[in-house]
N, C-alpha and C positions, 0 to 999 in steps of 0.2 A: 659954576654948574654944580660944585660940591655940595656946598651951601642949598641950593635952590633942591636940589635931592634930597640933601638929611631934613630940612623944612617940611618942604612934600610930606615924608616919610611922619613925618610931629603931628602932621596936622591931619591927613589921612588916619594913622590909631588915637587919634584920642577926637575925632568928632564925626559921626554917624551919622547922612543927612538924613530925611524919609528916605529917598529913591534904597539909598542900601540898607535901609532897616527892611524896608517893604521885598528887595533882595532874598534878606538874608534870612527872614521870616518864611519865604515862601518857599526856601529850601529845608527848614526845619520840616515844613510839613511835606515835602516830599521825603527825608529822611523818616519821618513815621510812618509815610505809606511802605517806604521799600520792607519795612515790617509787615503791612498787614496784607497777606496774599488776596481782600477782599477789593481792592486799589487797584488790580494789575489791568484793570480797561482802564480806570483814568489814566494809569501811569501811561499805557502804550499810547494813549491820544495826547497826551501831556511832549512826547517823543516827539511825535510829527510835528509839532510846532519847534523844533530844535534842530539844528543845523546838526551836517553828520560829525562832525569836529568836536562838539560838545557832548552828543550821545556820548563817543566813542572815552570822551573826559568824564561822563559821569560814570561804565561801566569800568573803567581804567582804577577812580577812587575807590570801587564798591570790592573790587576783585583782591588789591594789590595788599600785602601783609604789612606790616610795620613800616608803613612809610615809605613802600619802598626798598628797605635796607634788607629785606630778604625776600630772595626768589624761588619758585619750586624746581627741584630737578629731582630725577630719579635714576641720573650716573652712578654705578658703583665706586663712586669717588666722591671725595669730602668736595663740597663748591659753594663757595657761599658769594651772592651776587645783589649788586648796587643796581637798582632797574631809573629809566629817566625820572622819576614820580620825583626818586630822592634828591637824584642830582640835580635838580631844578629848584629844590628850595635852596639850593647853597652859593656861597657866594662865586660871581661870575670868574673869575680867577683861580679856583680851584684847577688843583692836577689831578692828574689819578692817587698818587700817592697821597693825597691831602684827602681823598674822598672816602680810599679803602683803611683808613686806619679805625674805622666804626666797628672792622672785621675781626673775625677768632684770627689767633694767630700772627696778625699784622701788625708792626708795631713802626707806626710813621708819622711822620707833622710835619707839616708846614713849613718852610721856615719866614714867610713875612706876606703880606698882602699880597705881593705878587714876585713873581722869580721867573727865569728861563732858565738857569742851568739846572743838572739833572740833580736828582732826590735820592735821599738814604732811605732803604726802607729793607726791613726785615720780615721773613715769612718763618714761623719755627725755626728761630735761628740762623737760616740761611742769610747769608747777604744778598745784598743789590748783585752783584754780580751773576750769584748764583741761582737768581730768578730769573727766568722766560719771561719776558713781553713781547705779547702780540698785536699788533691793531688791524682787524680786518682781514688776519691770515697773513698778516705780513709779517714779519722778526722786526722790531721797532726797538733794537738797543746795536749803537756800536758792537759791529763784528768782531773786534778785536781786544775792544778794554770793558766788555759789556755796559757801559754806561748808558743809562737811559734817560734820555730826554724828552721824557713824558708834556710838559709846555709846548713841543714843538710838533706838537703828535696832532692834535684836534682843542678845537675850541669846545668849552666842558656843555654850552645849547647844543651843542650837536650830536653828544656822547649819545647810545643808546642803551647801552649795557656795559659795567663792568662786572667780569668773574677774577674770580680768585679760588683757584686751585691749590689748594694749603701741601696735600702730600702726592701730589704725583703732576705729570706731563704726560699732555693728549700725543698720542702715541701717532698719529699725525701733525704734530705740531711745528713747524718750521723754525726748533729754538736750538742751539748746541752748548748751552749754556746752562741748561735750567737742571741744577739736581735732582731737587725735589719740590719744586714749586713752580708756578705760572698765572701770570697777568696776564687777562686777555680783553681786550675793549671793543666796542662798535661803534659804528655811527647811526644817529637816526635816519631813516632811509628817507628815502624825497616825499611828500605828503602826493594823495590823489587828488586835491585841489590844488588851484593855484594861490598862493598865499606871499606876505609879506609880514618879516617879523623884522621890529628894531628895538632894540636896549641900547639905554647908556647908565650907567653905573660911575659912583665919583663915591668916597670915604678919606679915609683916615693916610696918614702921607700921602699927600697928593694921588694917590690910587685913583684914575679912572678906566673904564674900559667903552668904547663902544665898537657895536657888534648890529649888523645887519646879514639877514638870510632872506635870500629868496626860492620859492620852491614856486615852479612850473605848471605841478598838474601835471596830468596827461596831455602833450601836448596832441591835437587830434585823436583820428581813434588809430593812432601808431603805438600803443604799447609803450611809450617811451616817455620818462619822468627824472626830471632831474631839480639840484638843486645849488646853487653856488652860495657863501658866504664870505665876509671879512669882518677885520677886529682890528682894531686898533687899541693897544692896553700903555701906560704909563704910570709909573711909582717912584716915587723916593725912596732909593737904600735906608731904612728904616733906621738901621744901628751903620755908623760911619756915615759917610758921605758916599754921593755916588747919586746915579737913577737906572731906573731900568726903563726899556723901551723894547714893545714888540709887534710885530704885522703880523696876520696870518690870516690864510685861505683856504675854506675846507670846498671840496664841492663832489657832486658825485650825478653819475648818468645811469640811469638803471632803464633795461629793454626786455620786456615778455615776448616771448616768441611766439609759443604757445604753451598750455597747460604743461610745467614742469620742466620746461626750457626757460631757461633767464641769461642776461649776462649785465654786468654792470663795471663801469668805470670810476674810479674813486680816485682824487689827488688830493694834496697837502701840499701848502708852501707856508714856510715862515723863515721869516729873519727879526734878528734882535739883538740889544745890547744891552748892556749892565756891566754895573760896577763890579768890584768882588769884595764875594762874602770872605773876612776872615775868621779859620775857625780858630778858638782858642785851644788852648791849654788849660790842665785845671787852676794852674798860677794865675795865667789872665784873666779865667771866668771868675775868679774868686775878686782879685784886684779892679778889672776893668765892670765886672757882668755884662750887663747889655748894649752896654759904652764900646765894647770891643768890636772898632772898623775902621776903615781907611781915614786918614786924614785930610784936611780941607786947605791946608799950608803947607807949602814944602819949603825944608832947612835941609842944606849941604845932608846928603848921605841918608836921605828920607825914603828908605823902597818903599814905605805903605803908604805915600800919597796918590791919591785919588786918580792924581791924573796918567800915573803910572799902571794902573791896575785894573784891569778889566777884560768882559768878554763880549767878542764879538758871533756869535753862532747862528747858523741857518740852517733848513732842513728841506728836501725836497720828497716826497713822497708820489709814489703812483703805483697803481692796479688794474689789472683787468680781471677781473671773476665771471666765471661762468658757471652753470648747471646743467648741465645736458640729461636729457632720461632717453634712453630708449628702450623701454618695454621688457616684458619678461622679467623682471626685479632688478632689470641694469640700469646703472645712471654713471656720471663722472662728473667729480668737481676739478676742476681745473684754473689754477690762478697763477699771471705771471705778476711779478712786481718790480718794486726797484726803488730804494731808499738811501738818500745823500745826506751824510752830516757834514760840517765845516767849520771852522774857525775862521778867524785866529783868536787866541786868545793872547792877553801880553800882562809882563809883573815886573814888579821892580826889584833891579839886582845891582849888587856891585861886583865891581869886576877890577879882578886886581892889572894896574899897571904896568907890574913887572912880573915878573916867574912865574906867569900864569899859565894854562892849557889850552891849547885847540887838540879838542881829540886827549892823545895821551903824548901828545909832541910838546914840549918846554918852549915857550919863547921869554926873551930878555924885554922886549916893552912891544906896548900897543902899537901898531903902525902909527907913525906921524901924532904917538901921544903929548905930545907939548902943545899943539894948535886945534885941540878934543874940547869940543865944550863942556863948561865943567871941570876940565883938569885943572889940581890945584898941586906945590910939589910937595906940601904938607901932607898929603894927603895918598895911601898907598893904594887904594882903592877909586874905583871910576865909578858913579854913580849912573848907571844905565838900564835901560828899559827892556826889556827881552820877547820881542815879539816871535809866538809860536803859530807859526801857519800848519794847518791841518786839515785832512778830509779821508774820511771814509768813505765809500759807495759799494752796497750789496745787492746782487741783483739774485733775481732767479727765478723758478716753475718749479710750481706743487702738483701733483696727478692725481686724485685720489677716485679708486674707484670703487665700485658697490653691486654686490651682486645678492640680492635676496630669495631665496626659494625656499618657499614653504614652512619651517622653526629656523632655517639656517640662515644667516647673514655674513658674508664676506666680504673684506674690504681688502685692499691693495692701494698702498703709495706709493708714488719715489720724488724726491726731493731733491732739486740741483741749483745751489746754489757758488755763485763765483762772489769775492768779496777782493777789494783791495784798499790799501790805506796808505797814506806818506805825511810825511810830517819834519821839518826844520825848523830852525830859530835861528835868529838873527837879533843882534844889538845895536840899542842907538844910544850916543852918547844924552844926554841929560845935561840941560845948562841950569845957569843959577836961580831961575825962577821955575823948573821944573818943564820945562818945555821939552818937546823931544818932535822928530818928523821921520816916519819912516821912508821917505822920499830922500831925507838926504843918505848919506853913506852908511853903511854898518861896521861895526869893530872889525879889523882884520889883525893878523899877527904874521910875523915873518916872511913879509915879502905879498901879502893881499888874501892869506885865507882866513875865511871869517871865524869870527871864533861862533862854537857851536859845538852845544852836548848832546846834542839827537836831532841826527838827518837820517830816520830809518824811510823803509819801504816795504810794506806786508800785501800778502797774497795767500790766498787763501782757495780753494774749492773745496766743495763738498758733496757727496752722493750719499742719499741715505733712502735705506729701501724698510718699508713694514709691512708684515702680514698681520691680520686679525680676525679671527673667526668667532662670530655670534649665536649663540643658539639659546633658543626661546622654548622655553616647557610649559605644559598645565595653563595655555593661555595664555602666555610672556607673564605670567608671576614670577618664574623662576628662569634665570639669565644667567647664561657661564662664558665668559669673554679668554680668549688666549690671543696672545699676539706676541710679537719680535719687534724691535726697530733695529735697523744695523746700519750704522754711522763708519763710513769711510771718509777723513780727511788729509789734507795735504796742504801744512802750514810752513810757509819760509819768511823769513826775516834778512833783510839786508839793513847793513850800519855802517853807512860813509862817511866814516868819522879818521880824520889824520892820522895815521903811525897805528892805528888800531888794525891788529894782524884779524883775530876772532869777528869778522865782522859780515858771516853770513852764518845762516840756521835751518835746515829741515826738519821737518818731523812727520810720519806718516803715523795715524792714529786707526786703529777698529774698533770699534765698541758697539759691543752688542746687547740690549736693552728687553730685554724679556717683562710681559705681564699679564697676569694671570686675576679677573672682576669677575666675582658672583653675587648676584643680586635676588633678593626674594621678597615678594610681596605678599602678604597675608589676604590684603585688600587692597581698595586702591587708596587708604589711608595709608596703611604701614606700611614699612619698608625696612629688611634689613641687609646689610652689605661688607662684605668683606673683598679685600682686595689684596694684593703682594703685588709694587708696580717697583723698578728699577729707572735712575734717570744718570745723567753723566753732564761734568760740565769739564770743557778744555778749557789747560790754562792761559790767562789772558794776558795780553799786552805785549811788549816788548819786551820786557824784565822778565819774561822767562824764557827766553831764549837768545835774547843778547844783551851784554852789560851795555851800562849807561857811565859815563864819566865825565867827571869834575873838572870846571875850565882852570879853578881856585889850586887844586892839587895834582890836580892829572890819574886820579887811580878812581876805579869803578866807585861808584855810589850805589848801585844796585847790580847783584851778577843772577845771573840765569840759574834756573832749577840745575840742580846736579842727575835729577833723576825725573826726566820728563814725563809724567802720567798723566790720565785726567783723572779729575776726582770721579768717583763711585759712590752710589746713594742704594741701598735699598729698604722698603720701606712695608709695613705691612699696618692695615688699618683693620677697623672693625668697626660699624656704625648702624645706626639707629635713627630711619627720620620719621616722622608724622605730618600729615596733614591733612586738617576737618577743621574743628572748632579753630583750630593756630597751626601755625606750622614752626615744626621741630625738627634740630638735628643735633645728634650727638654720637660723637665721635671719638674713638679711643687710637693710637699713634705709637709706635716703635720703627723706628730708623738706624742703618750704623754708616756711616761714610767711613771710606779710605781715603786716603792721598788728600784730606782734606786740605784747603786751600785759603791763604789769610792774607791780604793785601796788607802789608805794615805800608801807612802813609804818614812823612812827617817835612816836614820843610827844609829846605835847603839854606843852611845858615846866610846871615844879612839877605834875605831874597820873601819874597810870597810866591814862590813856585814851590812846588813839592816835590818828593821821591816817590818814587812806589819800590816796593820788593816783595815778591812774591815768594811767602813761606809754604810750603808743605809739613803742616802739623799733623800729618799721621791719620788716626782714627779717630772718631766720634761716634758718640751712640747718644740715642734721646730716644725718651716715650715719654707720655703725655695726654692729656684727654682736652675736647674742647667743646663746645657746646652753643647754640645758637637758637631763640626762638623768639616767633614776631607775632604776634595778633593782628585778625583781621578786624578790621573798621568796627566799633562799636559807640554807637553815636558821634560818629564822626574821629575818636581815638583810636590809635593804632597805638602799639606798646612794642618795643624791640629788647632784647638783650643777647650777649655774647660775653663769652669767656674764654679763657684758655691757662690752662696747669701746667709746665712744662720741666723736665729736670734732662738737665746736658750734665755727659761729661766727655773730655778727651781721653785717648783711649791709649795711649802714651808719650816718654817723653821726646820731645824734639831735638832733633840736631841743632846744636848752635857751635858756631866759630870753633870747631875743633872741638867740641864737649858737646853734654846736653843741659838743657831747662826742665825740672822736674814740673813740667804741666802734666804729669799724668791725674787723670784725676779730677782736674781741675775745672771748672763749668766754660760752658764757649761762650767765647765775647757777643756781646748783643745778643742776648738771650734769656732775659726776664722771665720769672719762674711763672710767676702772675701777668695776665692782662685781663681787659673786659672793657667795656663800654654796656650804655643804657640809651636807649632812643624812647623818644615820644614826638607823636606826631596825631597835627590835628588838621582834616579839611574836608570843610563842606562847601565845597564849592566857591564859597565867597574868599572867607576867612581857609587860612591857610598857617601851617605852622613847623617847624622841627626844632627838637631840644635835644641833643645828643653829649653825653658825657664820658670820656676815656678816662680807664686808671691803667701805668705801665710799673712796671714795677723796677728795680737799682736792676742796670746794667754792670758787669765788667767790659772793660775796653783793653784788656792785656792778657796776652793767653797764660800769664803767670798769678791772675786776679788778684792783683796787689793795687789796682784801681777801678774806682767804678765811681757812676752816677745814681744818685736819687732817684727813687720814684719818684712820678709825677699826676697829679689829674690836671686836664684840662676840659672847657666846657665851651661848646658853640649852641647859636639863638639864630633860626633867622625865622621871619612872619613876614606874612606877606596877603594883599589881597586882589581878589577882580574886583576891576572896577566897571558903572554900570559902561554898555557900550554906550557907542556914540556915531550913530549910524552901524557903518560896516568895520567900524572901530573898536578893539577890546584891548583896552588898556590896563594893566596891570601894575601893581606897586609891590615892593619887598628890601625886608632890611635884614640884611643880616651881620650879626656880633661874632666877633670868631674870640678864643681866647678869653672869659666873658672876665674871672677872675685877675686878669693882666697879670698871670702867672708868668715871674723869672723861671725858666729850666733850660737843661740841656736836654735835648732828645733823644739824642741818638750818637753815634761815633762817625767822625768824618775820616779819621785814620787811628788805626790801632798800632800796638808796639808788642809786644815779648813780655820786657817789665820796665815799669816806670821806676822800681827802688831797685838797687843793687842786688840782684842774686849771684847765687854760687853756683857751678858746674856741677854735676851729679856725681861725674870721673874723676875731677881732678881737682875741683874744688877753687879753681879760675874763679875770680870776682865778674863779673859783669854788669858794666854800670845800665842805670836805667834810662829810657828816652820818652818821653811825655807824647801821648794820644794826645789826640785834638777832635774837637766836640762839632757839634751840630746846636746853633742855639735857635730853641721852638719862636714862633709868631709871637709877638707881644697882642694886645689887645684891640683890634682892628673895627671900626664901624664902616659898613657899606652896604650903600642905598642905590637901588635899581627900579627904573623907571621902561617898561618895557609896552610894546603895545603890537597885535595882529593886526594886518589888513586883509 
């Protein structure tokens, strides 16, 4: 099928029959008519001979800016937004994170043709953690370790918008996470015809996807359209061995009531598996580069064989949204939800024999370890498999209500969310050809208890209430927004873990989130905006509220914050947009966090699992300017560009081990002074095109910036064209090149550390050795060819 697509793909650009000369001709000359306002009867008789599908695709290309990659808004807030135009040239495999790094501010990549586990990606600085994702008004990141698994969210045909909110959170947002940034996605709503779309897509490591949607229509004259999909995707782990595999099903029921009354139902399922990616070190990347991954042979005491290592993850999502109006300037949005992640995921470990830990309890040898497959008495370690079961589920109801009268606009939310999580591990022995069954027994120690370094149990609720009031001057030119958010949470932690005394956690949190948007419009071009918005994110995971312990030694690997806060963000902007001839924004930035928040992640010796510890580095502060502008269609080209300036520093030094690390000063990890990207985009209906180029600039990955990564550019190509129909057939072809250069880089930081070389204590002048970050390695150079076609 791969083959028969990239052929396709050859043979389609480089040979032009009549039928699409005659096409693509007759679209030139409708492109000179949208010039001459002397046309505008032929044009509109030209219409009626054109299905509404089509109209609605030629005013879609006439209107939209840069391809797509930007969108108008007039929020007194920086937003810069992916509309579907763009994300339909791209390849079918795209995440969010692989789409938004075109963005100011965004600095993210790929990591291979195709992936299900979740993405690094930074917003000014902030981490993954510390960003809000929404999909559809729903919270779509683990509750508790914010990790997002954006692959499992929606298939990227059905996307309908992504924003990105660089310096603040919708003060109705359903995130508790987000400092000062927010990802928000949609889906395309169900079409008013009844229609049939199919793609299959096949490239570069065995990458194929196929993908089928069907949309309804209106079913009678009920008001009621809906649409279901599936996908089926498969890849080769591109570096190491391994493959990925994924299912998923997007679908959605939308109902009019009547005018300004709607309600709609929206689900997600996916399940999937893949091998694991390993991240390096700067030693490995140097040594191995892109050779760095699992192995395809397993010898005595091998944790990185393939067959060891992997994830198994699935996702369930659901919604019900509604709109109500009822008159006098009232209405209410109202949405319940309810979102499931899971594992397990599993790694390979040794595990010693004798004097080894369950919990923080000593045992003398494995249960019945002489008849252990695999045991050898040469040998002081067990070579085993560490299977980690896991799930999250968040449920909850948003309210939000509206009351409009006369320049005044008030709004009123409340937010209740319950969340719970649980997670153990279990070990299987490993025999000599690397086999393992989690069906038969698991490691036990003194007398049947398993051995196991985290069996927690998380719970969580939350209440969070906002006011915001709107008022509208001189004709809504001039707009002064105030509002509050106030977050009430109640987080507990259980750890039933052997001889461990410390093995439950509460914490009752308030925080209250004040913001203050003014907006002023000259016309209905310009626009200028200031704003002062505050965000807060709690600390995640289990590692900040109960230690984690070693089976190998028995003493903590990670211990809980000494001083439980949540980080604090506040942020003040200042901005400038335009739009007529192009559209423009640009935007100026100062932020200072407290209690700022560092996930150090590094591996657990002889193992591919990791640690996490969550540091509290104190203050930060950043300003910065960013800038974004797109052209509308001229002969068929759209032009794009974005940038962003940035300068961090920490605001002092951090406690370490009885001392401190002199990061005062010092610039924040993942946080490139420089970024930008370039877009071009071409289509006239026929012929179709985008050329998009990122530059990021050398990261640090140690809050001691005694390590850092490379700048990088990378460049994506995809084209693509209609083909003529064939009947009630419109068949489509597109190819897209990701990575065009097959540029080696790191992208980004998969785990950061303190310092990678030895420093000294600031008090006492302690040595403290360094421990090596582990990287993120960008997509190698990918071809893939999609063959897609309407009914």
């Amino acid at each position: 099928m791969k083959k028969f697509l990239l052929l396709s793909a050859v043979w389609v650009f480089a040979y032009e029959s009549p039928a699409f000369a005659k096409e693509k001709s007759d679209n030139h000359q409708e492109g000179k008519k949208q010039a001459d306002p002397a046309v505008a009867k032929a044009k509109k008789q030209d219409d009626k001979t054109k299905e509404n599908g089509e109209k609605i695709a030629v005013l879609s290309r006439r209107k939209v800016a840069g391809g797509g990659m930007m969108v108008r808004h007039t929020a007194a807030e920086t937003v810069s937004s992916l509309s579907h135009d763009y994300i339909a040239m791209q390849s079918p495999t795209s995440t969010i994170e692989s789409l938004i790094q075109t963005l100011p501010g965004v600095v993210s990549a790929s990591e291979g043709p195709l992936t299900t586990s979740f993405s690094t990606i930074h917003i000014r600085g902030m981490a993954q953690a510390e960003i809000g994702v929404t999909l559809e008004g729903m919270p779509a990141a683990n509750p508790f370790t914010y990790s997002t698994y954006t692959p499992s969210l929606v298939d990227s045909e059905n996307m309908g918008q992504v924003n990105v909110m660089q310096g603040a959170v919708d003060i109705n947002s359903p995130v508790y996470n987000a400092t000062g940034a927010e990802v928000s996605a949609s889906i395309r709503r169900p079409s008013s015809h009844q229609n049939i779309h199919i793609s299959s897509s096949g490239g570069s490591y065995g990458t194929n996807k196929d993908f089928i949607r069907y949309d309804t229509g209106e079913i009678g004259h009920s008001g009621v359209r809906g649409f279901v999909s599936g996908s089926y995707s498969r890849s080769d782990m591109w570096r190491g061995e391994g493959d990925i595999r994924r299912w998923h099903v997007d679908a959605a029921l939308t109902k009019s009531w009547s005018p300004g009354n709607e309600s709609e139902a929206i689900f997600g399922f996916t399940q999937a598996a893949q091998g694991e990616w390993l991240y390096p070190s700067l030693a490995n990347w140097k040594t191995y580069g892109v050779n760095y991954g699992l192995n395809n042979q397993y010898y005595a005491g091998d944790t990185h064989y393939v067959g060891l290592n992997g994830k198994n993850t699935g996702a369930i999502y659901g919604a019900l949204k509604n709109h109500f109006s009822f008159g006098h300037g009232l209405s209410l949005d109202a949405e319940a939800y309810s979102v499931e992640f899971h594992g397990p995921y599993y790694y390979g470990e040794s595990v010693p024999v004798s004097n080894g830990y369950v919990g923080s309890e000593k045992y003398s040898h494995l249960d019945d370890y002489k008849n252990l497959p695999g045991y050898s008495p040469s040998n002081s370690k067990l070579t085993s498999v560490e299977v980690s079961n896991w799930y999250t589920i968040s449920s909850g109801l948003t309210l939000v209500g509206h009351w409009k009268h006369k320049f005044n606009t008030l709004n009123f939310s409340y937010w209740y969310s319950y969340a719970q999580e649980a997670a153990d591990q279990r070990f299987y022995p490993v025999n000599s050809s690397g086999k393992w069954s989690s069906h038969s027994a698991p490691l036990t120690a003194n007398g049947g208890i398993p051995i196991d370094e985290d069996n927690e149990n998380g719970l969580q609720q939350l209440s969070s209430f906002a006011v915001d009031d709107k008022m509208s001057f001189f004709h809504d030119r001039l707009t002064i927004d105030g509002g509050i958010r106030m977050a009430m949470v109640n987080r507990q932690y259980t750890q039933d873990l052997t001889a461990v005394t410390a093995n439950k956690s509460i914490h009752n949190v308030f925080v209250p989130s004040p913001q203050v948007l003014i907006s002023y419009r000259f016309n209905p071009r310009h626009q200028i905006y200031v704003n002062g918005t505050t965000g807060y994110h709690l600390p995640g995971s289990l590692s900040s509220q109960l230690a984690t312990y070693s089976y190998s030694t028995g003493k903590a690997t990670s211990l809980p914050m000494s001083d439980y806060k949540p980080e604090y963000m506040i942020t003040e902007e200042v901005g400038y947009r335009y739009s007529g001839l192009m559209m423009a924004n640009l935007a100026g930035f100062h932020y200072n966090v407290t209690n700022h928040q560092v996930s150090a992640e590094s591996y657990e010796p002889g193992s591919t699992s990791t640690i996490s510890q969550l540091i509290n580095a104190g203050g930060m502060e950043a300003y910065g300017i960013q800038a974004e502008l797109a052209t509308h269609p001229w002969h068929h080209l759209s032009f794009y560009a974005s940038g962003q300036y940035m300068h961090t520093k920490n605001g002092n030094n951090i406690a370490y081990e009885g001392d401190y690390l002199a990061t005062k000063g010092k610039q924040e990890v993942g946080a490139p002074k420089f970024s930008g990207s370039l877009g071009l985009t071409y289509n006239d209906g026929v012929w179709f095109g985008n050329f998009n180029l990122q530059y990021t600039d050398s990261q640090y990955s140690t809050l001691m910036n005694d390590q850092s990564i490379p700048s990088y550019i990378t460049a994506n190509l995809g084209v693509g064209r209609n083909l003529p129909k064939v009947g009630r057939v419109a068949p489509k072809i597109k190819l897209n090149l990701i990575n065009l250069g097959n540029e080696h880089y790191l992208s980004s930081m998969y785990g950061y550390t303190t310092n990678a070389t030895t420093q000294h204590g600031v008090v006492s002048g302690k040595s403290f050795s360094g421990s090596q970050p582990t990287y993120v390695i960008g997509s190698p150079f990918v071809i893939m060819a999609t063959l897609s076609a309407d009914f």
